[in-house]
NUZAFI-19759 format. One record per atom (N, C-alpha, C): residue number from 1; residue in one letter; atom name; x, y, z. Coordinates in steps of 0.001 Angstrom, whole numbers, plus 500000, padded with zeros to 6 digits. Layout:
N
+-----+--------+-------+--------+--------+--------+
| num | residu | atome |      u |      v |      w |
+-----+--------+-------+--------+--------+--------+
| NUM |      A |    CA |      X |      Y |      Z |
...
+-----+--------+-------+--------+--------+--------+
END
This chain:
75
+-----+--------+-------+--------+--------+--------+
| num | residu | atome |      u |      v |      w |
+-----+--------+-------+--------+--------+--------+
|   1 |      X |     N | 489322 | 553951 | 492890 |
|   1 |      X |    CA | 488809 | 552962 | 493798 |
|   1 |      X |     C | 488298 | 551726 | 493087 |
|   2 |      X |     N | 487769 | 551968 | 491790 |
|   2 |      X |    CA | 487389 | 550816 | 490947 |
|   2 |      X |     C | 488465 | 549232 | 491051 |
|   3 |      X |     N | 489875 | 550385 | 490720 |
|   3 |      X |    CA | 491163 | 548926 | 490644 |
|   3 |      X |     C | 491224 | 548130 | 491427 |
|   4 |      X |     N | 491149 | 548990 | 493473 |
|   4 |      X |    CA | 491367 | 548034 | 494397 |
|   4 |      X |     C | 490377 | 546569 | 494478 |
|   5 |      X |     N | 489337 | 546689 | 494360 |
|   5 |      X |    CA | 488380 | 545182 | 494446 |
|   5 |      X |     C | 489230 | 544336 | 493111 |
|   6 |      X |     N | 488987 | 545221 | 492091 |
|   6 |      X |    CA | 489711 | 544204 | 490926 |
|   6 |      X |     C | 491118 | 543831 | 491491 |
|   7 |      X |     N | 491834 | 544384 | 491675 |
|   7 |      X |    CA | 492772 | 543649 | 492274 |
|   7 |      X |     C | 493024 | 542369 | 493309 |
|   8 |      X |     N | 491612 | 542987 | 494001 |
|   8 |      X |    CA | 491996 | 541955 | 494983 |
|   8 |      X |     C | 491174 | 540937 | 494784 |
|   9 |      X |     N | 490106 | 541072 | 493852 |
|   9 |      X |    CA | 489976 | 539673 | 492711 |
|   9 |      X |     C | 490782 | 539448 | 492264 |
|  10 |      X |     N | 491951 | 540009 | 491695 |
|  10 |      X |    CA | 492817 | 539225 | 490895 |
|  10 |      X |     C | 493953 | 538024 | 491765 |
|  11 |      X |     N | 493961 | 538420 | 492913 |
|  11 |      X |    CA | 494288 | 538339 | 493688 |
|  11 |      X |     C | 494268 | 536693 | 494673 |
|  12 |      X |     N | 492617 | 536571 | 494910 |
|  12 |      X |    CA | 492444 | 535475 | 494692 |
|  12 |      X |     C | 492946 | 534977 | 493990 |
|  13 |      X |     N | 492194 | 534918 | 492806 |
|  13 |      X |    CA | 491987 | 533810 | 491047 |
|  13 |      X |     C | 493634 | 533215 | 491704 |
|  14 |      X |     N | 494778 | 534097 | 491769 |
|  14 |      X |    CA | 496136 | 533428 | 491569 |
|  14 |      X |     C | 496325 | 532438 | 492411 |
|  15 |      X |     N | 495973 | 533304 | 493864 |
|  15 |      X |    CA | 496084 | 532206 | 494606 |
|  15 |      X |     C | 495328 | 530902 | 494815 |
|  16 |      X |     N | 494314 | 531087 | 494049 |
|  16 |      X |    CA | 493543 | 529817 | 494109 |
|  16 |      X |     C | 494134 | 529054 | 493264 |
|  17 |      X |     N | 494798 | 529178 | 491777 |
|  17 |      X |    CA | 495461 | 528690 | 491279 |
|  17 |      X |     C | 496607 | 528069 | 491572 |
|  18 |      X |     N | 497095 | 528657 | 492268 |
|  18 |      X |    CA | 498288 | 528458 | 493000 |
|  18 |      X |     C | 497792 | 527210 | 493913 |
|  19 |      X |     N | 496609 | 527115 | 494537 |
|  19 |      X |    CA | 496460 | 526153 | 495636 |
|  19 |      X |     C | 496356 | 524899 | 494423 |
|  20 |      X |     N | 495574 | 525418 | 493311 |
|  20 |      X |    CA | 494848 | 524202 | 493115 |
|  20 |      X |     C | 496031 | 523361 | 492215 |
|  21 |      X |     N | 496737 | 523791 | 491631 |
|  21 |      X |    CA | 498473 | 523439 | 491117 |
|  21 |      X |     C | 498799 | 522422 | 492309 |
|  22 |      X |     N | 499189 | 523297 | 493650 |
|  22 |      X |    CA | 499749 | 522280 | 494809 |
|  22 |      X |     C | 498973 | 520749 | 494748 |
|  23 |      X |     N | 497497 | 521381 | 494729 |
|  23 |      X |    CA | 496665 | 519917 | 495102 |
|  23 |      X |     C | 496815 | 518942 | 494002 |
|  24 |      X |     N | 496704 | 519475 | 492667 |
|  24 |      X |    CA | 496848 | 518603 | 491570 |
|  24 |      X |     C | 498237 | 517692 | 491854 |
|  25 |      X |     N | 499346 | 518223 | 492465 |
|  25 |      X |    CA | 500699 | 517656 | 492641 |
|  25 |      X |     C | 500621 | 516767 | 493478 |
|  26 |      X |     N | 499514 | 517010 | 494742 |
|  26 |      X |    CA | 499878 | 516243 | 496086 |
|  26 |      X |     C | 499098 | 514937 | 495336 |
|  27 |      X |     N | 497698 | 514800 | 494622 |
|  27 |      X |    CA | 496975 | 513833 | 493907 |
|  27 |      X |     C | 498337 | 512863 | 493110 |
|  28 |      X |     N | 498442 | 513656 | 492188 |
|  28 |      X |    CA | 499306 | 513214 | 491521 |
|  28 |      X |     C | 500786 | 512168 | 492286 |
|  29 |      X |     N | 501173 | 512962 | 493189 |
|  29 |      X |    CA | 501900 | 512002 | 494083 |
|  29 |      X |     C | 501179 | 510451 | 495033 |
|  30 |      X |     N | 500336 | 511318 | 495478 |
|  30 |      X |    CA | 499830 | 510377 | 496356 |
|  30 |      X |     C | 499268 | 509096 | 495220 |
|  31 |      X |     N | 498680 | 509592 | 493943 |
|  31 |      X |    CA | 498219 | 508573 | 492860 |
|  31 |      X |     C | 499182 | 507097 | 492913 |
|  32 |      X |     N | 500587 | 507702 | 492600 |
|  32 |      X |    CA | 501845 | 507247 | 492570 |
|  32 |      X |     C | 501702 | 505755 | 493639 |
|  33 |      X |     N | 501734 | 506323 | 494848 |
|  33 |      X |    CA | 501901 | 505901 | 496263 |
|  33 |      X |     C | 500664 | 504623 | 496195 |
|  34 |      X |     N | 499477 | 505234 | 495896 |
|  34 |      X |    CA | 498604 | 503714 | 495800 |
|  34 |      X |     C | 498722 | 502766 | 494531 |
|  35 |      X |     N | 498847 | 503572 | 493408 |
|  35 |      X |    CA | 499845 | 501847 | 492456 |
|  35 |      X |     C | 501155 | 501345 | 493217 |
|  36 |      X |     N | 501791 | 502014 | 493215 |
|  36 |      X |    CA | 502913 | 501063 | 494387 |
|  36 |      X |     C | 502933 | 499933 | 494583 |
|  37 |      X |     N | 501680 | 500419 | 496661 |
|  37 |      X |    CA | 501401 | 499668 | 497503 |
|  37 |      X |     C | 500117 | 498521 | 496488 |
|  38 |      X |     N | 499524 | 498981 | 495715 |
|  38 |      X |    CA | 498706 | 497927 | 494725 |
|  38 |      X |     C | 499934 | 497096 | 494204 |
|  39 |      X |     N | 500406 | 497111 | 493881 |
|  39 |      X |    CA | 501521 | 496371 | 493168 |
|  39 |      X |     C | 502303 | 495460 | 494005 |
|  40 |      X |     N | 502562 | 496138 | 495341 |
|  40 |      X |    CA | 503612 | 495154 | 496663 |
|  40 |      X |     C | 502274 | 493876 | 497242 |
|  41 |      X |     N | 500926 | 494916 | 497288 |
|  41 |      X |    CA | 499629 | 494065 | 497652 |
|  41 |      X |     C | 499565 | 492940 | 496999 |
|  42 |      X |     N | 500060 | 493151 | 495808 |
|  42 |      X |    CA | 498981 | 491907 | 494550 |
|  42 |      X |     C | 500807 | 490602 | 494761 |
|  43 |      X |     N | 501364 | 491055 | 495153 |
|  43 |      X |    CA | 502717 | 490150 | 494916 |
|  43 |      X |     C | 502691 | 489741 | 496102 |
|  44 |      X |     N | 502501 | 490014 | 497373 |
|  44 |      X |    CA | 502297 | 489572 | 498276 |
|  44 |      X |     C | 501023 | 488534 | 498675 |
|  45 |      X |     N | 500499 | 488894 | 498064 |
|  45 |      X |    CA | 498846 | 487712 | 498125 |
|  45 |      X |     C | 499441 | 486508 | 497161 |
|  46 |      X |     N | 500164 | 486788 | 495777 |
|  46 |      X |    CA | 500583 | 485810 | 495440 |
|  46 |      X |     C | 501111 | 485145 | 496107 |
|  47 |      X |     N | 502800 | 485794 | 496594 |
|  47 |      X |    CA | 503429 | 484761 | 497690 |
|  47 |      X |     C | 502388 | 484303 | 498588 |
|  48 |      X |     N | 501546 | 484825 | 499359 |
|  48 |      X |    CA | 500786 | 483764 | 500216 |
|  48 |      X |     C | 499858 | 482547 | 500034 |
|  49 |      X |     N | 499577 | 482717 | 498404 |
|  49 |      X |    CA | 498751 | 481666 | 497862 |
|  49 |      X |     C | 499777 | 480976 | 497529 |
|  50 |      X |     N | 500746 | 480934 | 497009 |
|  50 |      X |    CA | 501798 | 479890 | 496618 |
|  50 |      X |     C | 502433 | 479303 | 497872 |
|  51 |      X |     N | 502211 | 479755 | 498900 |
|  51 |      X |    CA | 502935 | 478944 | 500410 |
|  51 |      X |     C | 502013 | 478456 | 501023 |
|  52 |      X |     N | 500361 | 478576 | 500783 |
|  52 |      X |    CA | 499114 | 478062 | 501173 |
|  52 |      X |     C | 499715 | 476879 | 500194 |
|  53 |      X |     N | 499212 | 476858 | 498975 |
|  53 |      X |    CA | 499690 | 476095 | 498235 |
|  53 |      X |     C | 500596 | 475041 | 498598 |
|  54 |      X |     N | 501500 | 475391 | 498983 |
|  54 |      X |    CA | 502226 | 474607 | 499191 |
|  54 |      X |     C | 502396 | 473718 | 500529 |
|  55 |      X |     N | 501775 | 474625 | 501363 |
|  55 |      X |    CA | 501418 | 474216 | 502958 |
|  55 |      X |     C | 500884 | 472856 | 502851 |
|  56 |      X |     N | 499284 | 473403 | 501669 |
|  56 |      X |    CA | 498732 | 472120 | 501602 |
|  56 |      X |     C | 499384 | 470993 | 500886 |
|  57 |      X |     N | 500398 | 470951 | 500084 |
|  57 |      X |    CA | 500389 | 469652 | 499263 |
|  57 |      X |     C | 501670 | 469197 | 500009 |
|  58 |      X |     N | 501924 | 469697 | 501291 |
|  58 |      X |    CA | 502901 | 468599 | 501817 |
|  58 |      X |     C | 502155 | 467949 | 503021 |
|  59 |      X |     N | 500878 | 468853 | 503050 |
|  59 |      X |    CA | 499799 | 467697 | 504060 |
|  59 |      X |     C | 499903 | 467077 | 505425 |
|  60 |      X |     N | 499317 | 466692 | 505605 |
|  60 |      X |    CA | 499649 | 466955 | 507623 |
|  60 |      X |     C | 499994 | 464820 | 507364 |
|  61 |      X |     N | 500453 | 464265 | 506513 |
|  61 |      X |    CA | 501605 | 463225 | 506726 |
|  61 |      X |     C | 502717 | 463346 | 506822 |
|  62 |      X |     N | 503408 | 464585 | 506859 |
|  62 |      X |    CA | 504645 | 464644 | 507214 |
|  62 |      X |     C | 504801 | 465119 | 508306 |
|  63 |      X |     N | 503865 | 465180 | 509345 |
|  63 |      X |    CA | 503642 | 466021 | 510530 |
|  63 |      X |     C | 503648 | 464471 | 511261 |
|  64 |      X |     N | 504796 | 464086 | 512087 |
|  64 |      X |    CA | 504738 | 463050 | 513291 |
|  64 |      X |     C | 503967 | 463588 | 514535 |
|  65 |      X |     N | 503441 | 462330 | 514801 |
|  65 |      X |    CA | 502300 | 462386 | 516011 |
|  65 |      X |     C | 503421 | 462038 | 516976 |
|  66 |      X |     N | 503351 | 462958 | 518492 |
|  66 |      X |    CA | 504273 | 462905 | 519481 |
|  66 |      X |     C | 504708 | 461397 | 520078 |
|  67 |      X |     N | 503908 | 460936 | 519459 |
|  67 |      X |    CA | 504534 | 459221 | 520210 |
|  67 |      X |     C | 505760 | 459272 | 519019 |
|  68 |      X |     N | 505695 | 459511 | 518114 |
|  68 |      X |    CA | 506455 | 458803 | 516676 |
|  68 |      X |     C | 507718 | 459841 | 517024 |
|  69 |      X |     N | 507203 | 461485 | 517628 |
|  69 |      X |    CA | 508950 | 462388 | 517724 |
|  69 |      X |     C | 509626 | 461844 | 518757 |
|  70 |      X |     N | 511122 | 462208 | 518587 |
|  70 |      X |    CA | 511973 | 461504 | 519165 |
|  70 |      X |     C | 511675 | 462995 | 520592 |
|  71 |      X |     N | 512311 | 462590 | 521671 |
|  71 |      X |    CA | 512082 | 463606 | 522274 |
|  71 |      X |     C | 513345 | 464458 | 522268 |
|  72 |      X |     N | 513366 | 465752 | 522707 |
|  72 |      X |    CA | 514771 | 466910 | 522705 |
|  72 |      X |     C | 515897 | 466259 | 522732 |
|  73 |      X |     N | 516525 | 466594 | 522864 |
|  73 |      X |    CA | 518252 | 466031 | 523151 |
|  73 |      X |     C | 518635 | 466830 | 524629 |
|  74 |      X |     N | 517733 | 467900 | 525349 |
|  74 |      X |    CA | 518095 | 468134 | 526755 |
|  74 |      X |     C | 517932 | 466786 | 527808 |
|  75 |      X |     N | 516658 | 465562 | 527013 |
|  75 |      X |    CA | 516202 | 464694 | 528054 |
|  75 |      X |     C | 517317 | 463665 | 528207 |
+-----+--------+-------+--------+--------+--------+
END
């Protein structure tokens, strides 16, 4: 009767091992997954500062005031 508890301590230990293997993997993946999206994040803020950028240095003088647009071509 001694073996059965030890066993089924042993029993655990594996499977906890076993879980904690899975979890180390799912970390490990998911780790993956947020450098990524860090990486698409940081290139994307660039592009938007470089089209801010650029928004501004063509400046609201190239923007005609409605008297100055010609009107549609339906009128």
């Amino acid at each position: 009767m001694s073996s059965s508890p030890e066993i089924n301590l042993q029993e655990k230990i594996v499977d906890l091992e076993i879980r904690l293997t899975h979890q180390e993997e799912h970390i490990l993946s998911l780790d993956k997954v947020v450098y990524e999206q860090d990486k698409l994040l940081s290139a994307l803020l660039e592009k938007v500062k470089q089209m801010d950028e650029k928004l501004k240095s063509t400046g609201e003088n190239n923007i005609l005031s409605s008297n100055e647009e010609s009107p549609p071509p339906h009128y």
